[in-house]
N, C-alpha and C positions, 0 to 999 in steps of 0.2 A: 315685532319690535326686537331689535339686536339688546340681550344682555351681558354683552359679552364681559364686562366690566362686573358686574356684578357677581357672575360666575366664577372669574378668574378671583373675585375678593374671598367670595366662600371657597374653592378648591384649594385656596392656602391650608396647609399644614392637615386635607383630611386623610390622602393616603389608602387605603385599601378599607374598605368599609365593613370587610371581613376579620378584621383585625379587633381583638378587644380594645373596650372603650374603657377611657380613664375613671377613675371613682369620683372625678369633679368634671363638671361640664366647665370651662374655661371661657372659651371661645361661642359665638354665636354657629359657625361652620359646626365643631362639636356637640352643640344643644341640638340643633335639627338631626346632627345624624343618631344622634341617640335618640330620640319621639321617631325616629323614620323607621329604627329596628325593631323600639322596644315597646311602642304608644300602644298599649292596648286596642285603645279605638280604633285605631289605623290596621291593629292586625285582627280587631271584628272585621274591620268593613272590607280587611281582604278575605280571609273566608266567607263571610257572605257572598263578596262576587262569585268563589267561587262554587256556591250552592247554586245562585243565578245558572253557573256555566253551565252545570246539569239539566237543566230544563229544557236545552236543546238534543242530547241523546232521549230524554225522558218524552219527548214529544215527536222524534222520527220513531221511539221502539213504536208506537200507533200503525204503524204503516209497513214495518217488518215480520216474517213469518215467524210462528207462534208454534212451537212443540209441547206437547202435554202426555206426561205418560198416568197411569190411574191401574193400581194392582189393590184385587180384594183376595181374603178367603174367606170363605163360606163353610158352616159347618151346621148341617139340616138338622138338630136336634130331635125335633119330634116332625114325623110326615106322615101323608093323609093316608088313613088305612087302607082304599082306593087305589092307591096311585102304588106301581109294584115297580116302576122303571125308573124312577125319582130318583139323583144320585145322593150319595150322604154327603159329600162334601167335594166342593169348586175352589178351582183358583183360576180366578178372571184377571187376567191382563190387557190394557186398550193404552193405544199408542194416536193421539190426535196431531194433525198436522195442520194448520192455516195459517194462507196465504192472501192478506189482502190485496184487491188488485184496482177497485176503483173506491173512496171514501167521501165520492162528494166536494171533495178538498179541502177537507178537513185537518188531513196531516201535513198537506203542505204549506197550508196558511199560517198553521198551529206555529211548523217548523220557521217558518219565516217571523213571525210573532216573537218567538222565544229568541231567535238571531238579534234581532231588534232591542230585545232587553236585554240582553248581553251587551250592548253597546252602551244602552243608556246606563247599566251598573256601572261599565267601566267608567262612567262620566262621573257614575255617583263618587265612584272610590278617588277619583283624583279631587272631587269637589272635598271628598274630608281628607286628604290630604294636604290640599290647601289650607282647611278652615285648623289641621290641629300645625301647622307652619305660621300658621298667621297667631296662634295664640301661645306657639312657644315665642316668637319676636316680640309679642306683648309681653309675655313674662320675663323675657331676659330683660328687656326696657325697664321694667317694672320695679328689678331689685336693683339695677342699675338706680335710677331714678329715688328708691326709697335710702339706696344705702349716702346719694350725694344730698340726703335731706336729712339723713341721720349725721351727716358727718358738718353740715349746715348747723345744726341745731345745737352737734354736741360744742361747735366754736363757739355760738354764741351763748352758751350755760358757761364755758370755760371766762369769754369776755365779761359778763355780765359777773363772776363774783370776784373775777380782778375790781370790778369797776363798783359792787361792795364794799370789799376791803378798804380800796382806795376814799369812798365818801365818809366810810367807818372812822376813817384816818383822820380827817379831815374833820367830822362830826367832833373829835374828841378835840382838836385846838379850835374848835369854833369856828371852822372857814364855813360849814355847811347846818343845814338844821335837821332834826330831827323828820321831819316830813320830805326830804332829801334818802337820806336812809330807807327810809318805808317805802317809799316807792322804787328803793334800786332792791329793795327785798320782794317786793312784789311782783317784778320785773324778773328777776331770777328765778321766782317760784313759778310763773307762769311761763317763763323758758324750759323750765327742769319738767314741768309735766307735760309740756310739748317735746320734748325729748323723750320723752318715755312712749309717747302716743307714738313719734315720729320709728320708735322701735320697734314695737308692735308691729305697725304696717311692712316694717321689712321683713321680720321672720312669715308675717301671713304673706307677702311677697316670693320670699325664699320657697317656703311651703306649697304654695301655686306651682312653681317653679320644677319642684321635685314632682308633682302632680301627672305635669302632664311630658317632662322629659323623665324619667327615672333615678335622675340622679342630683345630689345637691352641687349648686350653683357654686364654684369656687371665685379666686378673682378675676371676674369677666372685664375683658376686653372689649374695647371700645367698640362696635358693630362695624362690617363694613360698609363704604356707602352705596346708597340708590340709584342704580344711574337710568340713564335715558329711558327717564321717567316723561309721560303725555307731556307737551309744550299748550296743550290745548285739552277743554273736556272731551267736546266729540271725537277727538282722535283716541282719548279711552274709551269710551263707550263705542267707535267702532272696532277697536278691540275685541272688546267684552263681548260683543256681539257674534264675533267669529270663534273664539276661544273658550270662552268662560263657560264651565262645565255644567253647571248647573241647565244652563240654556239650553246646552246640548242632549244634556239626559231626557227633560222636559218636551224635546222635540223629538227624541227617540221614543219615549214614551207614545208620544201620539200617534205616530205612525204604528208601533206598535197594536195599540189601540184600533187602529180602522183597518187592521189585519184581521183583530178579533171579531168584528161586524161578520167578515164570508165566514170565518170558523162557527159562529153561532147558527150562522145561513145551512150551511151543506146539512144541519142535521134532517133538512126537507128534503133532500135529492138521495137517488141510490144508491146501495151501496154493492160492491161484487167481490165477491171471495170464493177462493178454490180451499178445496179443504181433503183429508183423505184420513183414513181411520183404518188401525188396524187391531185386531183382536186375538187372544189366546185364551184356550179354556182348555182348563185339565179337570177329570172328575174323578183322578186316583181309583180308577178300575170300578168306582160305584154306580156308573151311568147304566142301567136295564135291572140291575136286581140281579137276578138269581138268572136272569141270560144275560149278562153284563156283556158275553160273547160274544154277540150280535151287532155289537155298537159301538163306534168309536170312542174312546175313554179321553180323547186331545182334538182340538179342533181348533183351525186357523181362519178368520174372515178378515175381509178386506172390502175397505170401498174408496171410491174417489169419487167428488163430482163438485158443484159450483153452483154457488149460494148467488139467488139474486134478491135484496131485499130493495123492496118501494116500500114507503111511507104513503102510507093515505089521510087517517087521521090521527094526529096525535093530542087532541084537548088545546091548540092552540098554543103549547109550547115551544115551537122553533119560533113563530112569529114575537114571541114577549121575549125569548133570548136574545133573537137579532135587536128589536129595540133595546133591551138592554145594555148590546155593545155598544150601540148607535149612541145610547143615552152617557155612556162612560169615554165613547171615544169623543162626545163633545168637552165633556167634562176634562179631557186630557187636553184636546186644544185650547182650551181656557186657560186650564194651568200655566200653557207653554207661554201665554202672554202672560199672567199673570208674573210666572217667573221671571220673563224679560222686565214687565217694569221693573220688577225688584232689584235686577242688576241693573239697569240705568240711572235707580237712584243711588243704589251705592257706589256706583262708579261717579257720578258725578258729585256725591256726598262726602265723600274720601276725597278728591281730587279738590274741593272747596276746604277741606278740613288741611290736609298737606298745603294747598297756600296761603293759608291761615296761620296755621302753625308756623311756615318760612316767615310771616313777617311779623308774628308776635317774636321769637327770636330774635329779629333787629329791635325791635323798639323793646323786648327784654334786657336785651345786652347793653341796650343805651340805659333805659334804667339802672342797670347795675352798676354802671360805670357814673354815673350819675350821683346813685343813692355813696359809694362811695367817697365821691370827693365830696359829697355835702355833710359825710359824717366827719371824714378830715377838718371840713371849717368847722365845723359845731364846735370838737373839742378843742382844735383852737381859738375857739370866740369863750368857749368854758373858763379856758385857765386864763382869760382878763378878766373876766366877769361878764359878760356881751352873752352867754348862753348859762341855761339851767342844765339841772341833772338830767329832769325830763325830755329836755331836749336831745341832749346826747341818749338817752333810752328810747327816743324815739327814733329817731336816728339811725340807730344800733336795728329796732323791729322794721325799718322798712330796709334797710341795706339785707335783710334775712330773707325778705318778701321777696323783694326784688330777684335773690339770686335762686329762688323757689320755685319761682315762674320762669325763669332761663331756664333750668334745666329739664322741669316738667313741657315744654314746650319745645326743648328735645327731642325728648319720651316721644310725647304725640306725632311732632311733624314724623319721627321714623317710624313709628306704629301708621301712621294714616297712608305714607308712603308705600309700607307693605303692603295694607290694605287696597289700595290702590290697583299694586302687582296681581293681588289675588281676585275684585274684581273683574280684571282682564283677563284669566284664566293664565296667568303667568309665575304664579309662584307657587312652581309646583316641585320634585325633586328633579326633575330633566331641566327645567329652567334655570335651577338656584346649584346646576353644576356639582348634585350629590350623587356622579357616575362614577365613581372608585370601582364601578364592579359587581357592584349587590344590587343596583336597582332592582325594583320588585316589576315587573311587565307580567300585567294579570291575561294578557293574549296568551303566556306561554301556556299556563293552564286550561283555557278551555281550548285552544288548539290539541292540546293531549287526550280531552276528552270528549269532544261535537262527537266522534266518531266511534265511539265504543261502544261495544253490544254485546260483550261476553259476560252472564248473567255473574258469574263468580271471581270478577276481575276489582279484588280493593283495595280503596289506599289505607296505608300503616293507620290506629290507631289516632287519634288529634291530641296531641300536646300545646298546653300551652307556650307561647314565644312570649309574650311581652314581661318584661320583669316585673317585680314587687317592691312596692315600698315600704315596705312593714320593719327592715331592719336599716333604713336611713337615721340616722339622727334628726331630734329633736331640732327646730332650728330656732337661732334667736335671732336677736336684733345688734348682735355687734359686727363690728368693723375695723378691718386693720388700723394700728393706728400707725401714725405717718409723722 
């Protein structure tokens, strides 16, 4: 599915990815590329993959010739009163060589096994890719959403002690009663600590916020929009089917798996290796005693020849290995299905939530516009006499309601939206058009390494990438005022 809209929405204003990032996330484009540099979890699960990569040099060395060198000296302190030719002291040197040449096929399944999970990592690492994208869009939503509930809330504490003041007024020439008053104070009191609640929620918003992008949330702009999003479920879910990472690892996995059956297998078949050895002895002139003359004091040996090993009996352990694999490679094709229901329900569970959400929005906005014009006639039915206090306070608490669920139904339809993209394996950093430059392509790395074999070949030291939040500010619950 073409997002081409959606990409062109996020590649506004991101520009080189290499580039330092602002001290405020702004923008939704800016939030993602900062969690995409700096998310710790996302730069776990890329070193992870790339420990994964390793297992495939780590499982062809099996199968590559083996150098071994081994130096003693020896120093005969006490020798047998008998023995006249004994030397007092050696220096032994042996140089082993082996070359496997048949393993059963063990090193090739091994190597094929390991290729295999290296696929599926890769699938894992786009899978958290996605999952910490999907939860920076929740949380820009989030303060988005707490700060139009805080600025909701703070109107109606501001409305409700005009409308105090005003019954206050009116109490003292006797238009109104004492019990008139008390319930516009009580109305205010239970607005004033819904504002305080409604604050709260925004700095634990803010804070989430800073969590999982790095940086605190400044005034974020309106998201871009979702476009050619499914017209239909099953056209998500066959998506998902084809795309969605999760599936894919879980199916790498398996195969992977019924690799591992012949690798457990070969440890019953032959094996054949060439091998050759060579040796050095020096006995610093002590070799014969007292005709040390007579003998060589250095000597050289050497052999080559070719190891054939059969298995006859081993106690029954190749057979409980293979089932072993056997028993784990079922256990992997389970998972794979099991994994697929799981995307089928969230894809169609997201896709039921997103058009849920589109038409509570309609019948939100209709409320709003609703709950307004009936607060309009209240207070003017108030000032003939035709309405109470409590009715304009009432009034007042559902016109709050009302525009509470607009905007949180917002929040949701674009959060579920997202979700959506992610169970389709679509929102990922190559989908959502954060190629400035820096994309991370974890083929680059084990491409660099399937093939290395020089025992003393390492990379620099590991430094941490992802930044700290230890010296962000505190965050609260205010908002520009307007």
């Amino acid at each position: 599915m073409a997002l081409a809209a959606l990409r062109a929405g996020l590649l506004a204003g991101i520009g080189l990815l290499a580039t330092s990032l602002p001290a405020q996330a702004d923008t939704l484009q800016s939030a993602l590329i900062a969690a995409y540099q700096t998310n710790p979890t996302l730069q776990a699960a890329r070193a992870q993959q790339r420990a994964t990569d390793e297992t495939v040099p780590i499982a062809r060395s099996d199968g590559l010739p083996s150098i071994t060198s081994t130096t003693s000296y020896t120093e005969f302190v006490k020798k047998s009163a008998n023995n006249f030719t004994s030397p007092s002291r050696v220096l032994n040197s042996q140089i082993q060589l082996g070359v496997p040449v048949y393993s059963g096929g063990s090193v090739r399944n091994a190597v094929k096994a390991a290729k295999i999970r290296v696929e599926a990592g890769q699938a894992d690492l786009r899978a958290t890719e996605s999952s910490i994208f999907s939860g920076v869009v929740a949380a820009y939503m989030d303060v988005i959403l707490q700060e139009a509930v805080v600025g909701l809330n703070r109107k109606l504490v501001e409305v409700l002690d005009i409308n105090l003041q005003a019954t206050s007024d009116r109490f003292e020439i006797g238009d109104l009663t004492r019990t008139d008053v008390a319930q516009s104070q009580a109305r205010l009191a239970l607005a004033q600590g819904d504002s305080r609640t409604a604050a709260a929620n925004l700095a634990s918003a803010r804070e989430f916020f800073i969590q999982l992008v790095g940086q605190a949330p400044g005034e974020l702009a309106p998201p871009p929009p979702l476009p050619n999003l499914p017209e239909m479920a099953d056209e998500a879910v066959s998506i998902a089917l084809d795309f969605n990472p999760d599936i894919i690892a879980a199916r790498e996995r398996a195969k992977a798996a019924d690799r591992d059956i012949d690798v457990a297998g070969s440890s019953r078949l032959p094996t054949l290796s060439l091998f050759g050895t060579g040796a050095y002895n020096d006995y610093f002139g002590t070799l014969g005693g007292t005709v040390a003359g007579n003998f060589t004091q250095t000597e050289q040996t050497a052999q080559v020849g070719a190891q054939l090993r059969i298995p006859i009996f081993q106690g029954g352990r190749p057979a409980a290995l293979r089932r072993q694999a056997q028993a784990r490679a079922s256990a992997a094709m389970e998972t794979e299905i099991a994994v697929e229901r799981d995307v089928i329900a969230q894809t169609r569970a997201s896709y039921s939530s997103y058009l849920a959400a589109q038409e509570l929005i309609e019948s939100s906005q209709l409320a709003v516009d609703a709950a307004d014009l009936s607060l309009e006639g209240v207070r003017a039915e108030n000032s003939v006499g035709n309405r109470t206090i409590l009715d304009i306070l009432d009034a007042e608490q559902e016109l709050l309601s009302a525009r509470v669920r607009l905007v949180t139904a917002r929040r949701n339809a674009y959060v579920a939206g997202f979700s959506l993209l992610a169970a389709m394996g679509k929102a990922e950093a190559r989908d959502l058009g954060l190629d400035g430059g820096a994309l991370y392509d974890p083929e680059v790395n084990y491409r660099r390494v399937r093939g290395k074999w020089f025992d003393w070949e390492n990379d620099p030291r590991p430094a941490a990438e992802a930044t700290r939040t230890v010296d962000t500010a505190v965050q609260d619950g205010e908002i520009s005022q307007d």
